[in-house]
C-alpha positions as CSV (number, residue, x, y, z in Angstrom):
1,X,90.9,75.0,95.6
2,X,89.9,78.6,94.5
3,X,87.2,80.5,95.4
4,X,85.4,82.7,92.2
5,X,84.1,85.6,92.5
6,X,82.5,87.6,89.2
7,X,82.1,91.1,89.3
8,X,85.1,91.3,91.6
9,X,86.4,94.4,90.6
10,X,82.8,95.7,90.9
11,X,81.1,97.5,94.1
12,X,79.9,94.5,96.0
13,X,82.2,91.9,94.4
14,X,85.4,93.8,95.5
15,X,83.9,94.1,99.5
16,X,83.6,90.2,99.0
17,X,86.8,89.8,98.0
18,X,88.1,92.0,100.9
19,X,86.1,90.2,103.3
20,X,87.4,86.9,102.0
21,X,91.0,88.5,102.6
22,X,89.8,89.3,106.1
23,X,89.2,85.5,106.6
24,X,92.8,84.2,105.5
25,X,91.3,83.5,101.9
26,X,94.1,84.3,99.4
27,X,92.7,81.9,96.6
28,X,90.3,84.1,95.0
29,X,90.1,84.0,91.0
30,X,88.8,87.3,90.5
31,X,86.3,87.4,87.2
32,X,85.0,90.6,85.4
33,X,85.6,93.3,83.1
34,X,87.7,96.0,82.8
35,X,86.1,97.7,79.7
36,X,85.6,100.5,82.2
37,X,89.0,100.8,83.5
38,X,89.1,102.7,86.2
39,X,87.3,99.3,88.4
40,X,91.0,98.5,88.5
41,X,90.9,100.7,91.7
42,X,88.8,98.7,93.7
43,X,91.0,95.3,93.2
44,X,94.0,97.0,93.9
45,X,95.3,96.4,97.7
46,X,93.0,93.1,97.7
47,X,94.7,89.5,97.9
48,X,93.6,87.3,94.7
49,X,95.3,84.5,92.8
50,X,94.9,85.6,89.2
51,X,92.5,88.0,87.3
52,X,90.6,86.3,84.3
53,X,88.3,88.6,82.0
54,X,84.4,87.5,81.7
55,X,84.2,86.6,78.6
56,X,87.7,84.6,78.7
57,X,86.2,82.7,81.8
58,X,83.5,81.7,79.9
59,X,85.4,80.0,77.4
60,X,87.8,77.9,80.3
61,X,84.6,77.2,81.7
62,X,83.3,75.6,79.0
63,X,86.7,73.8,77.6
64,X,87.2,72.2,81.4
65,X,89.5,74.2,82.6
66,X,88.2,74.8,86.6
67,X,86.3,71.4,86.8
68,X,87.7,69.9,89.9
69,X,89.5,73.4,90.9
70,X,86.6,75.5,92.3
71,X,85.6,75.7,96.0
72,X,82.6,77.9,95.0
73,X,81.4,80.4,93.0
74,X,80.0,83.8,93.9
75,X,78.5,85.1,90.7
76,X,78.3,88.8,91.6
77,X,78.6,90.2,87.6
78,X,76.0,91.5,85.6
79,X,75.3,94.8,83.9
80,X,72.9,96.9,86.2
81,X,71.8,99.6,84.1
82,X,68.4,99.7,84.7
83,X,68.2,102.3,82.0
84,X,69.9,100.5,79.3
85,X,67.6,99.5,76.4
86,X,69.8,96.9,74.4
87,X,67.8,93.5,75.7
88,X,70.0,91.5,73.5
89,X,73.1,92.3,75.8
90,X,71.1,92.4,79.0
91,X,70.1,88.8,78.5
92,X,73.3,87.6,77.0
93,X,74.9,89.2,79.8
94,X,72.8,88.5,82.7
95,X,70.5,85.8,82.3
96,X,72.7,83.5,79.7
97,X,75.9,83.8,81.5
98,X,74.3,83.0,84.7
99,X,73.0,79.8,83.4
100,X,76.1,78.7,81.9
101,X,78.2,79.2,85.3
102,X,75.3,77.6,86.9
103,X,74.8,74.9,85.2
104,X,78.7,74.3,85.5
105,X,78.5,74.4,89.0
106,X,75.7,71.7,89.1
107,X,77.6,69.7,86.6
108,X,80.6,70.1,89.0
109,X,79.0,70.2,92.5
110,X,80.2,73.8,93.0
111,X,78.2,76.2,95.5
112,X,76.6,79.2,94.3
113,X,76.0,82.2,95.0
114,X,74.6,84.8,93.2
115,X,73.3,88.2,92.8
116,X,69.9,88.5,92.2
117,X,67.9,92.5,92.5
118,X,64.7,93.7,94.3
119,X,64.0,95.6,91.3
120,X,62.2,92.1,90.5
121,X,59.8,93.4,92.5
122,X,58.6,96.5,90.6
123,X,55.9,98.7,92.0
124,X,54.5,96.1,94.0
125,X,54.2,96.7,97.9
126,X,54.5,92.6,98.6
127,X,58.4,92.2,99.1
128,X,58.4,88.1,99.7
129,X,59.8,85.9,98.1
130,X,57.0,84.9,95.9
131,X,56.6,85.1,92.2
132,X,52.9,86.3,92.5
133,X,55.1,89.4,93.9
134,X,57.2,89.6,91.0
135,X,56.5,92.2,87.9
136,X,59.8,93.8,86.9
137,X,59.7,97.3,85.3
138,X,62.5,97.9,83.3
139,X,64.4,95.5,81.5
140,X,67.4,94.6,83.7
141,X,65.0,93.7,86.2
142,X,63.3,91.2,84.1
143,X,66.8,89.6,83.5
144,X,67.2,89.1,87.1
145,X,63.6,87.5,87.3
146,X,63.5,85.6,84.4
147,X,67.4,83.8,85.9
148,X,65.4,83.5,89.3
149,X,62.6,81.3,87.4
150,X,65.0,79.0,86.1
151,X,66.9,78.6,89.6
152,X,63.7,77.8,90.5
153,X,63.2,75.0,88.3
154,X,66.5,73.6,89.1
155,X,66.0,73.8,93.0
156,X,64.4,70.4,93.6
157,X,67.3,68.6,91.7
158,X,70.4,70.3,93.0
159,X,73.4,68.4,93.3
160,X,75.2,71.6,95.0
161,X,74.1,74.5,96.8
162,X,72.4,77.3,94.5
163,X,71.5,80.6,96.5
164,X,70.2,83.9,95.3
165,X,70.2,87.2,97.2
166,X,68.3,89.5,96.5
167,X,70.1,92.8,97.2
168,X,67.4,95.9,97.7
169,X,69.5,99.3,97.9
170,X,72.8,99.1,98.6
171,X,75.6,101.3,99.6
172,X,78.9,102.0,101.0
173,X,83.0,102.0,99.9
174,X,83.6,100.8,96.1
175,X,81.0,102.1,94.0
176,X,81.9,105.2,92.7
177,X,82.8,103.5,89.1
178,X,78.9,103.3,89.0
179,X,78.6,106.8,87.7
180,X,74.8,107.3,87.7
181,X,74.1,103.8,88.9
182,X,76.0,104.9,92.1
183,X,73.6,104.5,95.5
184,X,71.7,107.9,96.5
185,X,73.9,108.3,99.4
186,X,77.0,108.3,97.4
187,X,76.0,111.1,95.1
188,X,74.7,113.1,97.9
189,X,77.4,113.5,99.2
190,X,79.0,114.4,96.3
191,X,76.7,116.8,95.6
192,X,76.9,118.3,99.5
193,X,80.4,119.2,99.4
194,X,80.7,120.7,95.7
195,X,77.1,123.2,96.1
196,X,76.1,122.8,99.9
197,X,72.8,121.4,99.4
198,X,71.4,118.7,98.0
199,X,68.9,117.6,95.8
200,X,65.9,115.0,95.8
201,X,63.0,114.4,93.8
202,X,59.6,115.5,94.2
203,X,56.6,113.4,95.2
204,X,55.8,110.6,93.5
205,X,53.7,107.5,93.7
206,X,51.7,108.9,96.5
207,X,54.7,110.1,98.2
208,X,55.3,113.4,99.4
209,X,58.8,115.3,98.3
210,X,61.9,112.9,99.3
211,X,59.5,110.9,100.7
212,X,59.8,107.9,98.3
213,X,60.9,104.8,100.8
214,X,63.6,102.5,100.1
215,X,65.1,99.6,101.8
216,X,68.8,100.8,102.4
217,X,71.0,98.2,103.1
218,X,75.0,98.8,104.0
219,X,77.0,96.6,101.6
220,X,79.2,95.5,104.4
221,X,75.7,93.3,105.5
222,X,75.0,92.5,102.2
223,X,78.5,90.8,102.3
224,X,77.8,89.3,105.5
225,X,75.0,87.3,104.3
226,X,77.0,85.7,101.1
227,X,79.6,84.6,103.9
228,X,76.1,83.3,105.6
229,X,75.5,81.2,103.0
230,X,79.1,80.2,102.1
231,X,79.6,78.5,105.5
232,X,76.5,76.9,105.3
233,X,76.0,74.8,102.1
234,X,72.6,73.0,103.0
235,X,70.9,76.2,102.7
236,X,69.8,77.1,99.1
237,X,66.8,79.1,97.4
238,X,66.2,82.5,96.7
239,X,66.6,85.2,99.9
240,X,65.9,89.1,100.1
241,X,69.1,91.0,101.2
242,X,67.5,94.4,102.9
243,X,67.3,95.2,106.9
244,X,63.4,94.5,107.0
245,X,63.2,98.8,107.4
246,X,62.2,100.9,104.6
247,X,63.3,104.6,104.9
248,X,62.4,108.1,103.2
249,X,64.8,109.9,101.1
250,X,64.6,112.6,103.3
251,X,66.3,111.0,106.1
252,X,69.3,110.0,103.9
253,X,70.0,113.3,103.0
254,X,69.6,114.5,106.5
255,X,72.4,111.7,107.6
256,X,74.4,112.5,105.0
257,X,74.4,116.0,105.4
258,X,74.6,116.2,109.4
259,X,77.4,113.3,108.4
260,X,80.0,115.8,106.6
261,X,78.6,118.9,109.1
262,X,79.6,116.6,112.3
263,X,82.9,115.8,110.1
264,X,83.7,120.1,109.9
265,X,82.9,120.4,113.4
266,X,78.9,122.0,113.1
267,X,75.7,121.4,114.8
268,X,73.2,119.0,113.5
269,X,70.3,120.2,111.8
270,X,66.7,119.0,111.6
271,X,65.2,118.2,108.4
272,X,62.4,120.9,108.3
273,X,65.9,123.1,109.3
274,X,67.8,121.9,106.0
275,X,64.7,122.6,104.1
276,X,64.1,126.0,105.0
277,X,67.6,126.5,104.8
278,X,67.9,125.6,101.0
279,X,70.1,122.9,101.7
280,X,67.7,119.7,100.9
281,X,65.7,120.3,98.0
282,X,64.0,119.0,95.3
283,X,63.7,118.8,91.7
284,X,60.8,116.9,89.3
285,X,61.5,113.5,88.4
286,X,63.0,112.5,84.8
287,X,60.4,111.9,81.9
288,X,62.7,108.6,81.7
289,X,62.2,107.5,85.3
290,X,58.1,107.5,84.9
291,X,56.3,104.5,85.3
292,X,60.1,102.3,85.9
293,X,60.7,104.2,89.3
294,X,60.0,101.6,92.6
295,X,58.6,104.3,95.5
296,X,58.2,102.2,98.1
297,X,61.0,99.1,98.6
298,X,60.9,97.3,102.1
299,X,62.7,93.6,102.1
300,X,60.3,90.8,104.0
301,X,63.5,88.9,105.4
302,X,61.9,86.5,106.7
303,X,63.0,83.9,104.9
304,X,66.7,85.0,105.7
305,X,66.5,84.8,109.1
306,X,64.5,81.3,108.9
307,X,67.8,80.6,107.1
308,X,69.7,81.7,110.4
309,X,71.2,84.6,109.7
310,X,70.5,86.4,113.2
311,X,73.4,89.2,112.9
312,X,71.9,92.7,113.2
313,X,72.2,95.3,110.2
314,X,73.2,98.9,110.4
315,X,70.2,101.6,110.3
316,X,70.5,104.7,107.3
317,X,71.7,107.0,110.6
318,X,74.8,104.2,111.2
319,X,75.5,102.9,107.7
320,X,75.5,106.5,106.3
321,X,77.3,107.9,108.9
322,X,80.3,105.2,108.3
323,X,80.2,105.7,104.7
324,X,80.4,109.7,104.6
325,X,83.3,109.3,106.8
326,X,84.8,106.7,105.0
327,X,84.7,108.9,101.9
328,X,85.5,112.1,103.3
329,X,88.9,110.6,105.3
330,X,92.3,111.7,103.9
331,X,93.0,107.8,104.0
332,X,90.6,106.6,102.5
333,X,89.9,103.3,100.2
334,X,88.9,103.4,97.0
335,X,85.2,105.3,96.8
């Protein structure tokens, strides 16, 4: 029996596939697409069984082809540009796709597992899993809420496990293919060790310079809680994936940047340090980002640890640390 995972060659599919790998799971049909070629790097070392393209999948799916061959399905694909403007692909992509793999699972009595966004939330400052708490700004995060609805629907009738996550800002090894899309911490870093400083932007929403709060979540815990849910069954419905902690900007850039000092063997500077110093700055926001930008994210996970997942989750200071050195070491994985 196979285990699917779509998006697999993307940032938190691939760390699912590699945890999977960690477990002695070699059966993995790896589903996604390699338009963007260079995603290649982030399958590469990892275990799988075969590599089918989306829209290929799509078609088996539908002539029969996995019926009685799927463990579960972890449906981690979708296009996340919450910038992009085209809603005829963002809902063919995102929303219909997800309801045909679903409903193949239901039809099959598959598990799944999917990725669902906090950006479902928009600039509310209620983060449960509620839709009175739902009022997506942009357009890919209406595709995410408008699949959640429909899960919804189908919850009192299951025949198989159905589970959404809903990741709020994650980071770590594999997403550098994300170009702009890419997690603040990775292009800080970036940004650190080409100029020396940094850049953030300004104040916003009530918020004073870099001091926008998100809910930063490692993607090595986001991981951990799909494996949650894979070894329980029993447990479906729609769960926040964040630590329950939102933190500033500010504090991102000040692990990141103490991160890659610590790494060339220099003191540890305060913020209002690296601020006088010119090396955290900040810059207005872009015309494009106003009135779509979420200022304040901070996951109510409640409902995930009533699910049981108990396991602590790594602070910015931890997770950031581990990544930066991850990303800076000779030996590296795929970024």
């Amino acid at each position: 029996m196979y285990t699917v995972v779509t998006g697999a060659a993307g940032f938190i599919g691939s760390n699912l596939v590699k945890a999977l790998n960690a477990r002695g799971q070699r059966d993995v049909i790896a589903v996604d697409d390699l338009t963007q070629g260079d995603k290649f790097r982030n399958l590469a070392g990892l275990d799988i069984a075969d590599y089918i393209d989306f829209e290929e999948f799509l078609l088996r799916i539908g002539n029969g082809d996995f019926d009685d061959d799927v463990a579960a399905m972890f449906h981690q694909g979708a296009c996340s540009d919450t910038m992009a403007t085209d809603g005829r692909y963002m809902m063919r992509n995102n929303y219909r796709y997800s309801v045909t793999l679903l409903e193949h699972c239901q039809d099959n009595d598959i598990p799944f597992i999917y990725a669902s966004s906090a950006s479902v939330y928009g600039a509310g400052t209620a983060f449960r899993e509620d839709p009175a708490n739902e009022a997506p700004l942009n357009l890919y995060a209406y595709s995410k809420c408008l699949f959640d609805h429909y899960v919804r629907r189908l919850l009192p009738e299951r025949t198989a496990q159905i589970t959404g996550l809903r990741y709020f800002n994650v980071y770590g090894p594999g997403e550098a293919h994300k170009g702009r899309m890419a997690s603040v911490a990775h292009h800080l870093v970036n940004e650190y060790r080409r100029d020396g400083r940094v850049r953030l932007f300004e104040g916003s929403g009530g918020y004073g310079d870099g001091e926008q709060r998100r809910d930063f979540i490692h993607v090595d815990d986001a991981v951990a809680v799909n494996l949650h849910f894979r070894d329980h069954p029993a447990r479906s419905g729609i769960f926040n994936v964040g630590t329950g902690a939102a933190s500033t900007f500010n504090a991102v850039a000040q692990a990141v940047v103490n991160a890659c000092r610590r790494a060339e063997g220099e003191s540890q500077r305060s913020l209002t340090d690296l601020v006088a110093a010119g090396i955290v700055t900040y810059m207005p926001m872009p015309e494009a980002l106003h009135g779509k930008y979420q200022s304040f994210t901070q996951a109510d996970i409640g409902a995930l640890r009533n699910a049981g997942f108990d396991a602590p989750m790594l602070d910015v200071e931890q997770g950031v640390t581990h990544y930066v050195e991850r990303l800076i070491s000779p030996e590296r994985a795929p970024s």
